[in-house]
ROVEXNU-7638 format. One record per residue (C-alpha): residue number from 1; residue in one letter; x, y, z. Coordinates in steps of 0.5 Angstrom, whole numbers. Each point is the difference from the previous one (the first is absolute). Layout:
BEGIN
+-----+---------+-------+-------+-------+
! num ! residuo !    c1 !    c2 !    c3 !
+-----+---------+-------+-------+-------+
! NUM !       A !     X !     Y !     Z !
...
+-----+---------+-------+-------+-------+
***
This chain:
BEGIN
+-----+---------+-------+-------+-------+
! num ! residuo !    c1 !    c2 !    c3 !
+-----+---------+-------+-------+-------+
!   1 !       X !   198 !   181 !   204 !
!   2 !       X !    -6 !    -5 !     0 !
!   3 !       X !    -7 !     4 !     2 !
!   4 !       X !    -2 !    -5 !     6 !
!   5 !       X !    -7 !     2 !     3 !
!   6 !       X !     0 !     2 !     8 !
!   7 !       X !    -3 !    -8 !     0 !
!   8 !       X !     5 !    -3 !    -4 !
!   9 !       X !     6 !     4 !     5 !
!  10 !       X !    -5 !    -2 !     6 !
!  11 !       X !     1 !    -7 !    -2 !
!  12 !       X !     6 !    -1 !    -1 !
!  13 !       X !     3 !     2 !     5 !
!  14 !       X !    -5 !    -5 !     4 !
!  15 !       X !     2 !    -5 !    -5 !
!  16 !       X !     7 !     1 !     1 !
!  17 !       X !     2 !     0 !     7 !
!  18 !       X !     1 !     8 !     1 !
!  19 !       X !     1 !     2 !     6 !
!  20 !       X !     4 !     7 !     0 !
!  21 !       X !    -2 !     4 !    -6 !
!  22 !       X !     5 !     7 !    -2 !
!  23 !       X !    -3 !     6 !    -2 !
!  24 !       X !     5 !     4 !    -3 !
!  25 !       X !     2 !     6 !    -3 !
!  26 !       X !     6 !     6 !     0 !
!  27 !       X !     1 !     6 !     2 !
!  28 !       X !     2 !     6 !    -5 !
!  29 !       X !     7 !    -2 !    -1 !
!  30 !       X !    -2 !    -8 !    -1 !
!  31 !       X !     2 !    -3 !     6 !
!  32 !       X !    -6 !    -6 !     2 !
!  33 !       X !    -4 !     1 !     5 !
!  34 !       X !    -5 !    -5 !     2 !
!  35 !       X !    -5 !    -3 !     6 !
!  36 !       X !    -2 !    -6 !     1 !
!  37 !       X !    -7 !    -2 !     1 !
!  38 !       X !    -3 !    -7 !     2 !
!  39 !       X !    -5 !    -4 !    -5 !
!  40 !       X !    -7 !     2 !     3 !
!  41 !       X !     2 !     7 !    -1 !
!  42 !       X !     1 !     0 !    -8 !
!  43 !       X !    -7 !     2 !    -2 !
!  44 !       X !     1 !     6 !     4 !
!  45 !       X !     6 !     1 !    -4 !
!  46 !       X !    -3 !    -1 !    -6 !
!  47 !       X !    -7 !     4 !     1 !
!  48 !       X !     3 !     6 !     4 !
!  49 !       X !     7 !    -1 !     2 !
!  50 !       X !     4 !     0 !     6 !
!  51 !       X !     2 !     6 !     3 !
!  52 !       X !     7 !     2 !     1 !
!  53 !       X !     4 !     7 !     4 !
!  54 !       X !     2 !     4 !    -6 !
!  55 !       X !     4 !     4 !     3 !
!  56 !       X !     5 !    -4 !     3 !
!  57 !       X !     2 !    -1 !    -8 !
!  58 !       X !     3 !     4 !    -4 !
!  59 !       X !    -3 !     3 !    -6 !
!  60 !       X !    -6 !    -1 !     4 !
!  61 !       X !    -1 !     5 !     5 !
!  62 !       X !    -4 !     4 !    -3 !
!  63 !       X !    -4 !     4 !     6 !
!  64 !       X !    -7 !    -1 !    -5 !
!  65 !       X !     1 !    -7 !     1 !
!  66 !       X !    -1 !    -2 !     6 !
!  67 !       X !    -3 !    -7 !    -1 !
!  68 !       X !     2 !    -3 !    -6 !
!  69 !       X !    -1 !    -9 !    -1 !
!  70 !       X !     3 !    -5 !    -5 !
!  71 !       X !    -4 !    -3 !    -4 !
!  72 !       X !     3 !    -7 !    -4 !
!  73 !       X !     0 !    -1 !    -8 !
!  74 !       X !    -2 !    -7 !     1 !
!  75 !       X !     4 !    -1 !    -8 !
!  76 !       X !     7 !     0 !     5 !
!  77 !       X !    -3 !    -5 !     4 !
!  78 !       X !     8 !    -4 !     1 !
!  79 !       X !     2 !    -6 !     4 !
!  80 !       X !     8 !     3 !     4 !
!  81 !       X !     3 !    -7 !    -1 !
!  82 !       X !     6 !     1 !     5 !
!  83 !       X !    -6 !     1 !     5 !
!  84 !       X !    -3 !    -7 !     3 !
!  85 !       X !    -4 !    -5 !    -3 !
!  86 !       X !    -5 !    -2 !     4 !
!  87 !       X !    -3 !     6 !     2 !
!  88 !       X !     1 !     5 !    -5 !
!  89 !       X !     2 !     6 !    -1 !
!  90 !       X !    -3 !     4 !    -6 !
!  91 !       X !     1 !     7 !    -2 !
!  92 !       X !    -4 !     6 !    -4 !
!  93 !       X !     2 !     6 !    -3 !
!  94 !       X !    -5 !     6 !     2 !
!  95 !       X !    -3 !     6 !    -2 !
!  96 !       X !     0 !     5 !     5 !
!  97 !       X !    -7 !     4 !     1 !
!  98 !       X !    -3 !     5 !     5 !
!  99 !       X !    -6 !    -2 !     5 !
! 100 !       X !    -5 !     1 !    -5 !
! 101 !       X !     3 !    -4 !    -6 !
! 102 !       X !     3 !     5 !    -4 !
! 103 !       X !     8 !    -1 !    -2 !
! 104 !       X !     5 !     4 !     4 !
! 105 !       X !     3 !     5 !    -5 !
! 106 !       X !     7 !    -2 !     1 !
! 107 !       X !    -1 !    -7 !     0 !
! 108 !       X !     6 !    -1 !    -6 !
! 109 !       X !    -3 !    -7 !    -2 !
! 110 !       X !    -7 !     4 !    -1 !
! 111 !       X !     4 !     5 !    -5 !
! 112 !       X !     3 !    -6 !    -4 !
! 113 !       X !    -6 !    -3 !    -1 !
! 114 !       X !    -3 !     6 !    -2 !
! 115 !       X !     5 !     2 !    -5 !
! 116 !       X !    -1 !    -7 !    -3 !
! 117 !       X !    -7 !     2 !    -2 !
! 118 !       X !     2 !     7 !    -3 !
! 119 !       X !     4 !    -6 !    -4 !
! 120 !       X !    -6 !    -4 !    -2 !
! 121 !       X !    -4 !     6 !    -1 !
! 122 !       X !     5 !     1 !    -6 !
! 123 !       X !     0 !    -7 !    -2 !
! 124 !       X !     6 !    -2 !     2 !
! 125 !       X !     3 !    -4 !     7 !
! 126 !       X !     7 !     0 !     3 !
! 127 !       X !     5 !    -6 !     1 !
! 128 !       X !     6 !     1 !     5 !
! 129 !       X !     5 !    -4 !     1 !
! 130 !       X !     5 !    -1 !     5 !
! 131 !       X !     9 !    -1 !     1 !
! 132 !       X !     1 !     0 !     7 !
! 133 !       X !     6 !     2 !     4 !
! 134 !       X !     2 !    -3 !     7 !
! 135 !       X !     7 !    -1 !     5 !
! 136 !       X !     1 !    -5 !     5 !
! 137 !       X !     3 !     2 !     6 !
! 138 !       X !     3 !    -5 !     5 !
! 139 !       X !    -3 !     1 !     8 !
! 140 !       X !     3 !    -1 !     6 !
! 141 !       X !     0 !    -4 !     6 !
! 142 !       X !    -8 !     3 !     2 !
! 143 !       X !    -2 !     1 !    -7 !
! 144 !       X !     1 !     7 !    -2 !
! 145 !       X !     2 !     2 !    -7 !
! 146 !       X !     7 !     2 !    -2 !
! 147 !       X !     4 !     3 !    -4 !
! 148 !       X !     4 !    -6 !    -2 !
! 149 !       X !    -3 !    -3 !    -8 !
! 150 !       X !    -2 !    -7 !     0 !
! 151 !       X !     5 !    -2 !    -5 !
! 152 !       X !     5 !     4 !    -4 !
! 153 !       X !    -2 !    -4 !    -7 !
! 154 !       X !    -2 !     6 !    -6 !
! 155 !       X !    -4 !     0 !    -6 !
! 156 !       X !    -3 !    -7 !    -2 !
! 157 !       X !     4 !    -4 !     4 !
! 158 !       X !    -1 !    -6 !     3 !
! 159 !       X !     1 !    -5 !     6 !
! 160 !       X !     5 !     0 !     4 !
! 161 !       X !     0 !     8 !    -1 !
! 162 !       X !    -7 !     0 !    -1 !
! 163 !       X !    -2 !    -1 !     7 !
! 164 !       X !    -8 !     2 !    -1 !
! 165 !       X !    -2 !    -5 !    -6 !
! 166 !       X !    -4 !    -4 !     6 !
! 167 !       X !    -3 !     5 !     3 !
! 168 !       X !    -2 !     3 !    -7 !
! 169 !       X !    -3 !    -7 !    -2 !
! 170 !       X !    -3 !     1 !     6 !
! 171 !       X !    -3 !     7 !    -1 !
! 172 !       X !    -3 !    -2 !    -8 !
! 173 !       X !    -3 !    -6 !     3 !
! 174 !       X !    -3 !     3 !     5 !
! 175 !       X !    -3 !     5 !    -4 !
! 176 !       X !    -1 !    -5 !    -5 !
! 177 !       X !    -5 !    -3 !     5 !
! 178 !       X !    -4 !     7 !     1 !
! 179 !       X !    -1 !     1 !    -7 !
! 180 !       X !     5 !     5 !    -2 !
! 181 !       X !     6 !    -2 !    -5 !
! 182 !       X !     6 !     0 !    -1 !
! 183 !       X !     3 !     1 !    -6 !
! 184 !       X !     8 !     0 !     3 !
! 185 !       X !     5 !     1 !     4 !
! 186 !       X !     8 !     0 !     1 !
! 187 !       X !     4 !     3 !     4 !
! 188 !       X !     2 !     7 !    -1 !
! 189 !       X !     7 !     5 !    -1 !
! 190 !       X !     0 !     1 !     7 !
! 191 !       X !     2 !    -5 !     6 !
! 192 !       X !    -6 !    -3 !     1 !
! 193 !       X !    -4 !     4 !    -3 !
! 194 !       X !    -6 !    -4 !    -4 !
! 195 !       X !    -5 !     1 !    -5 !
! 196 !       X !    -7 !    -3 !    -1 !
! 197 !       X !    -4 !     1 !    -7 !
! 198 !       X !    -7 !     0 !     0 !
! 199 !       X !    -5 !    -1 !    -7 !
! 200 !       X !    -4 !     6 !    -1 !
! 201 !       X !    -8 !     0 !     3 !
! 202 !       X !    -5 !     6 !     0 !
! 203 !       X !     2 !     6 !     4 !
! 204 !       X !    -4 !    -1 !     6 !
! 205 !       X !     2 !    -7 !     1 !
! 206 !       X !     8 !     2 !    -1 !
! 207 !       X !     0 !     4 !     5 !
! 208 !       X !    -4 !    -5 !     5 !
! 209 !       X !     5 !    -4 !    -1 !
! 210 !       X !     6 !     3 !     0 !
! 211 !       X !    -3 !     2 !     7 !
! 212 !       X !     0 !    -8 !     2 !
! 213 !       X !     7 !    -2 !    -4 !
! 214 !       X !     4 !     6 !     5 !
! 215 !       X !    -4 !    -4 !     7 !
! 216 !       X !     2 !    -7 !    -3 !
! 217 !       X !     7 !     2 !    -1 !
! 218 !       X !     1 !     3 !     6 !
! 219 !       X !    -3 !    -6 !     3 !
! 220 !       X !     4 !    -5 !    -2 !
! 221 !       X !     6 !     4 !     0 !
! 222 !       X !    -1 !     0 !     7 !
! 223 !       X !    -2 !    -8 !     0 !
! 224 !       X !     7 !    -1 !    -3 !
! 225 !       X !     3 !     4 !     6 !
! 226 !       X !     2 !     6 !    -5 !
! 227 !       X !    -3 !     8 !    -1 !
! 228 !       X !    -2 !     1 !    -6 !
! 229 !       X !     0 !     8 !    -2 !
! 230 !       X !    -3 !     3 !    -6 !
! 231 !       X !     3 !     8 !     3 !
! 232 !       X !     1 !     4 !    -8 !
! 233 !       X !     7 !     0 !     3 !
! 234 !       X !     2 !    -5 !     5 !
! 235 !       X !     8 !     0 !    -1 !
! 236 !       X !     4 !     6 !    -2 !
! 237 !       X !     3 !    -1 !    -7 !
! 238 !       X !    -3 !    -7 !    -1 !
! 239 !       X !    -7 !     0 !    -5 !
! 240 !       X !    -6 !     2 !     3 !
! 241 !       X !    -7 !    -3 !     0 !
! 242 !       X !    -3 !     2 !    -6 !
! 243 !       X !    -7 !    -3 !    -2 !
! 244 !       X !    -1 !     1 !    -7 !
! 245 !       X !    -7 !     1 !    -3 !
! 246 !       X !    -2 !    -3 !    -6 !
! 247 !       X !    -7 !     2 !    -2 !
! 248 !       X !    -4 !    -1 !    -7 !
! 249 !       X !    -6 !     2 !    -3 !
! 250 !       X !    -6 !    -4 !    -2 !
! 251 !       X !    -7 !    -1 !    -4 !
! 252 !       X !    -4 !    -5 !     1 !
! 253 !       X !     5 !    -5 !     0 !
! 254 !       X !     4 !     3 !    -6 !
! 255 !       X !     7 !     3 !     2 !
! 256 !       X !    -1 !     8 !    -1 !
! 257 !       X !     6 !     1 !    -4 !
! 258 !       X !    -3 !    -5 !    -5 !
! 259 !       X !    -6 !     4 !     0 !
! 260 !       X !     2 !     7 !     0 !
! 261 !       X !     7 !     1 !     1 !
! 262 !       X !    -1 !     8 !     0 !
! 263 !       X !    -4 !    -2 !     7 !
! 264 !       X !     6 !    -3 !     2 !
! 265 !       X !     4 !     5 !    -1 !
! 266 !       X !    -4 !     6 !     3 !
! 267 !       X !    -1 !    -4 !     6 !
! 268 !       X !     8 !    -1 !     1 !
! 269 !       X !     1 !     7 !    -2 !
! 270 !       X !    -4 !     2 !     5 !
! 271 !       X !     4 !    -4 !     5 !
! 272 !       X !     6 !     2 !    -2 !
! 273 !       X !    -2 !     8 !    -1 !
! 274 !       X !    -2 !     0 !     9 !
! 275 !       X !     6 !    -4 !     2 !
! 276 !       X !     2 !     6 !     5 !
! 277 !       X !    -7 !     1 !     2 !
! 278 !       X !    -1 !    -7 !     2 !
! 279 !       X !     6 !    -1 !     2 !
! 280 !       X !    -1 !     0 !     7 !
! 281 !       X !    -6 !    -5 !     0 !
! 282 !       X !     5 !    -5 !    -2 !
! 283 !       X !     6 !     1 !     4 !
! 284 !       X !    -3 !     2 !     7 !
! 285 !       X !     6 !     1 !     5 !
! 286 !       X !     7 !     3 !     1 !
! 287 !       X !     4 !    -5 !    -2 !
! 288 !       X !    -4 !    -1 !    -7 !
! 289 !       X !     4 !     5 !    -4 !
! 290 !       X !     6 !    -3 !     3 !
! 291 !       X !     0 !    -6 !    -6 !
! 292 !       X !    -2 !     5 !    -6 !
! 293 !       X !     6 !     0 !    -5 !
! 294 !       X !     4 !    -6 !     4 !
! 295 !       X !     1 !    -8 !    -3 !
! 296 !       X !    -6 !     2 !    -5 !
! 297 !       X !    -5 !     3 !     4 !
! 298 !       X !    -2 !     6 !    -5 !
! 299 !       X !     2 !     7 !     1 !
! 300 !       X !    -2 !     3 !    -6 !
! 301 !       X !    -8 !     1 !    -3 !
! 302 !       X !     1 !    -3 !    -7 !
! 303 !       X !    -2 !    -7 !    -3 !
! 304 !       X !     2 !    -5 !    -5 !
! 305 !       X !    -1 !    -5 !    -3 !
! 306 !       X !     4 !    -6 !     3 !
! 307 !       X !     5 !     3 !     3 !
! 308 !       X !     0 !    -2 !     7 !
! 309 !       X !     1 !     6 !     3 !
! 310 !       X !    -4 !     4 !    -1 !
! 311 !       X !    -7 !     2 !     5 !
! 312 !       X !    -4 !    -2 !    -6 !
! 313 !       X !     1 !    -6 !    -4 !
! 314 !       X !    -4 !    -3 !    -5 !
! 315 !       X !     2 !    -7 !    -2 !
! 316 !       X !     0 !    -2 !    -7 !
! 317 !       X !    -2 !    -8 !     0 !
! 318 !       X !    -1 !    -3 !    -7 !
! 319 !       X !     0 !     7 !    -2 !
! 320 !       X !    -7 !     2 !     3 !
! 321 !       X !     0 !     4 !     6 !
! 322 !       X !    -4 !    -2 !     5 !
! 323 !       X !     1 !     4 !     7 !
! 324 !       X !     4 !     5 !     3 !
! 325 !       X !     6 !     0 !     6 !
! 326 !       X !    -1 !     5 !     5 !
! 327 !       X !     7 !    -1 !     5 !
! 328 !       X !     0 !     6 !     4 !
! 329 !       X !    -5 !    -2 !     6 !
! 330 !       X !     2 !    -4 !     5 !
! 331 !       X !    -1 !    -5 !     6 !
! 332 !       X !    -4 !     6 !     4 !
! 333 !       X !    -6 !     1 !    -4 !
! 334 !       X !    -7 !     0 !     2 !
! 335 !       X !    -2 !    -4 !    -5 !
! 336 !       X !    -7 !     3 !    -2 !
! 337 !       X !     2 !     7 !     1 !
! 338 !       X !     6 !    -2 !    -4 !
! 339 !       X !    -3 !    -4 !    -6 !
! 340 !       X !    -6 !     6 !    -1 !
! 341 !       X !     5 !     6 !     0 !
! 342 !       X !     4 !    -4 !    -5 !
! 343 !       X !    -7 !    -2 !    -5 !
! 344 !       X !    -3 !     7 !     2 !
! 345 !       X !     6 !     2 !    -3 !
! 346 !       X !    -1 !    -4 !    -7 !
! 347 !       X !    -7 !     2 !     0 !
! 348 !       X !     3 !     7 !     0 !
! 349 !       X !     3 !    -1 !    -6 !
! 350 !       X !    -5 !    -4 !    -3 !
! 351 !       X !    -5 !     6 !     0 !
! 352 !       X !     6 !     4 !    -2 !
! 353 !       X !     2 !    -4 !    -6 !
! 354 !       X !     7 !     1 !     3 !
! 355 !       X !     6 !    -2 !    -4 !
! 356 !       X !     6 !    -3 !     3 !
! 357 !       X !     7 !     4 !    -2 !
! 358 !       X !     5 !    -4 !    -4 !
! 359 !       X !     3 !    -6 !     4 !
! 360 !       X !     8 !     0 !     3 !
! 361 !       X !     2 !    -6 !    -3 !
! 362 !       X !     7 !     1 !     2 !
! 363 !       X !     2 !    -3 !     7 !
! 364 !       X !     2 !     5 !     6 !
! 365 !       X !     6 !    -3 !     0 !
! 366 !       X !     3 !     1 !    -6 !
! 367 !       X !    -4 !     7 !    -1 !
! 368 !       X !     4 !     7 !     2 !
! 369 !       X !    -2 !     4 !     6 !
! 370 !       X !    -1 !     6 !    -5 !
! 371 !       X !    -4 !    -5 !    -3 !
! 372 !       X !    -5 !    -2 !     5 !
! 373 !       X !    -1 !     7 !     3 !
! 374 !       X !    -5 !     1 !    -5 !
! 375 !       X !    -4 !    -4 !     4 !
! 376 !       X !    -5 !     2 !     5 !
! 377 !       X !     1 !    -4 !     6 !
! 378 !       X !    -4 !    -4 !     6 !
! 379 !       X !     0 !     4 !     6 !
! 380 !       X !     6 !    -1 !     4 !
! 381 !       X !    -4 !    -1 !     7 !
! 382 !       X !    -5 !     0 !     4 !
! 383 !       X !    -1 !     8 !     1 !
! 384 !       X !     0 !     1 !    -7 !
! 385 !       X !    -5 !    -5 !    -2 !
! 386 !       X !    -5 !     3 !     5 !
! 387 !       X !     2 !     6 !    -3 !
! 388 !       X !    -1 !    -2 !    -8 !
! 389 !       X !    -7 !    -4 !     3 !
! 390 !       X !    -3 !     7 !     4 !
! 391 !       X !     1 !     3 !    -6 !
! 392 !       X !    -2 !    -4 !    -4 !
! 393 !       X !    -7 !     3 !    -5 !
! 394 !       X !     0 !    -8 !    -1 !
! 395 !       X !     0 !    -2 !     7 !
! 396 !       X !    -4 !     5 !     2 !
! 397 !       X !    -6 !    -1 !    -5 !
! 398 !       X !    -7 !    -4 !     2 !
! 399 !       X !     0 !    -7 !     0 !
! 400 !       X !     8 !     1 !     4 !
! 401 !       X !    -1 !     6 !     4 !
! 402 !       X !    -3 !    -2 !     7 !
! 403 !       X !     4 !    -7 !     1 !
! 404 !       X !     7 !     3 !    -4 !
! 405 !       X !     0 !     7 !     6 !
! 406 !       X !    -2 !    -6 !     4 !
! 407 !       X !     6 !    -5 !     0 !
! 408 !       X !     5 !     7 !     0 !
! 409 !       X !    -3 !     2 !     6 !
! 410 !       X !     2 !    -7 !     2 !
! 411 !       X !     7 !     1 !    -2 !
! 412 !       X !     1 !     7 !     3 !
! 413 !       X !    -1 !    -2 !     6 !
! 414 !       X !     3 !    -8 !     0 !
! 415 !       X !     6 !     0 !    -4 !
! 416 !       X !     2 !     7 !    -1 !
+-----+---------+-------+-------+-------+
***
């Protein structure tokens, strides 16, 4: 994110041909919102922000927040290439603020960046990265998805089985263009499921970024002709989306584990440790616990060193571990409220100096059903992970508390 002056931003737009200009933010389950402003309203927006109906959005409907207004990080400012050339159209991610400038409590975003800084507070910061999951779906005549996949190819195929590599290249470049990268991308297990990787960046710019990958997705699926679904369980018996989180801990530059591996320990312990208890803020819909214990998806709360199917996995490269996988959370996520619950989870730990247990190293395809019952596992639907969060000393501690009540509150009375 560069640190662009309310000027530099005025100017830009000025210099640039901006015509429309999105202040975009998310409900509390991570679907984007956003209203369009015209250039002359900008410096509104950057002093005071721009009012908005809270209660016609979910997670916002709070009665002692009648008015509420969106206010742009000028750090987000990007150009949305798809849209035209002359006249622009530019899009910010907004705090979300009352009347009198004060941020709304449950603004998911807020609570990420003030998770971060009790990060730097104890001298570390926090690196995400991103494996993304998606399907393509065929659309009818009037351009409504259906149920059909885009192709039938499987798992790294190529074309003609692979019928999503142009709109793939398509997606990466354009992302490209917007100052997000890609890592990789390939086809997945299931028909025309695809995957696209990103390199790690601090958590707050992770998080934004996921949000404008899932908007360019869907934008360009729907510019080829096709739907793209990243539903936890689109087709039944066929692999889920997963959205794996590859998260690292830093100092100064220096990778944690190269500095302090107990640290790093501590802060995947801490992960490992709440797993039932933040479960819920990392598969937030009915059919999210569909995909546990399927084609890979964990099941189970254990962890290992390479094995891939694990929830937890640390990958030796060159004999150093550098990160930790996290593989139960999926394509639903509320990005911010997802990534602060996990990092609140490691700062439990690291306090905590906790330790992990010894790692299963053996695949679950070759361990027994004895063998595996030893285990505790994730929660096995959406009830019981509101029931595991409710309960939760964890959940219920200061600084998570307010929001976390919140967001169950929300699930209740939306999705249960």
């Amino acid at each position: 994110m560069e640190n662009y002056t309310i000027e530099e931003v005025l100017s830009f737009v000025e210099e640039n041909d901006v015509k429309f200009i999105r202040l975009a933010f998310c409900d509390i389950f991570g679907n984007q919102k956003n209203i369009s402003i015209m250039p002359q309203e900008l410096r509104v927006a950057l002093t005071e922000g721009i009012n908005f109906a809270p209660f016609l959005i979910l997670g916002y409907d709070d009665p002692a927040y009648q008015d509420l207004y969106l206010k742009p990080d000028p750090g987000t400012l990007s150009v949305l290439p798809w849209r035209p050339q002359q006249g622009r159209v530019i899009r910010f991610y907004c705090d979300v603020v009352t009347p009198e400038g004060e941020p709304f409590p449950y603004d998911a975003r807020k609570f990420l960046q003030d998770t971060l800084q009790e990060c730097a507070d104890l001298g570390f910061s926090c690196r995400i990265g991103l494996k993304s999951e998606f399907y393509l779906f065929k659309t009818d005549e009037e351009g409504r998805p259906t149920n059909i996949p885009w192709d039938e190819g499987s798992y790294m195929d190529i074309s003609p089985l692979d019928r999503g590599e142009n709109i793939r290249r398509e997606i990466c470049l354009c992302l490209e263009e917007m100052g997000i990268q890609p890592k990789e991308s390939h086809h997945e297990i299931g028909p025309g499921q695809n995957e696209i990787d990103f390199k790690t960046s601090d958590a707050l710019g992770t998080a934004d970024n996921y949000i404008t990958y899932k908007n360019v997705v869907g934008a360009i699926a729907s510019r080829n002709g096709v739907f793209a679904s990243f539903a936890p369980k689109p087709l039944k018996g066929k692999s889920g989306n997963g959205l794996h989180m590859e998260i690292s801990t830093w100092k100064g530059g220096v990778n944690m584990d190269d500095i302090d591996p107990k640290f790093t320990e501590s802060f995947m312990a801490g992960v490992f440790h709440r797993m039932k208890d933040i479960t819920l803020f990392l598969n937030t819909q009915v059919e999210s616990y569909e995909r546990f214990g399927e084609n890979e998806a964990p099941k189970y709360i254990t962890w290992s060193a390479q094995n891939r199917s694990r929830l937890l996995r640390v990958p030796i490269v060159h004999g150093k571990r550098t990160c930790f996988i996290l593989r139960s959370p999926d394509s639903g996520i509320n990005p911010y409220l997802a990534f602060a619950m996990v990092i609140q989870a490691g700062l439990a730990g690291v306090r905590g100096k906790e330790t992990l247990p010894e790692p299963l190293d053996v695949s679950s395809r070759r361990a027994s059903a004895e063998a595996m019952s030893k285990f505790e596992k994730l929660p096995e639907s959406l009830k019981a992970a509101v029931e595991y969060a409710k309960n939760s000393a964890f959940i219920n501690s200061d600084p998570i508390k307010d929001i976390a009540s919140h967001f169950i509150e929300v699930i209740e009375q939306n999705r249960l």
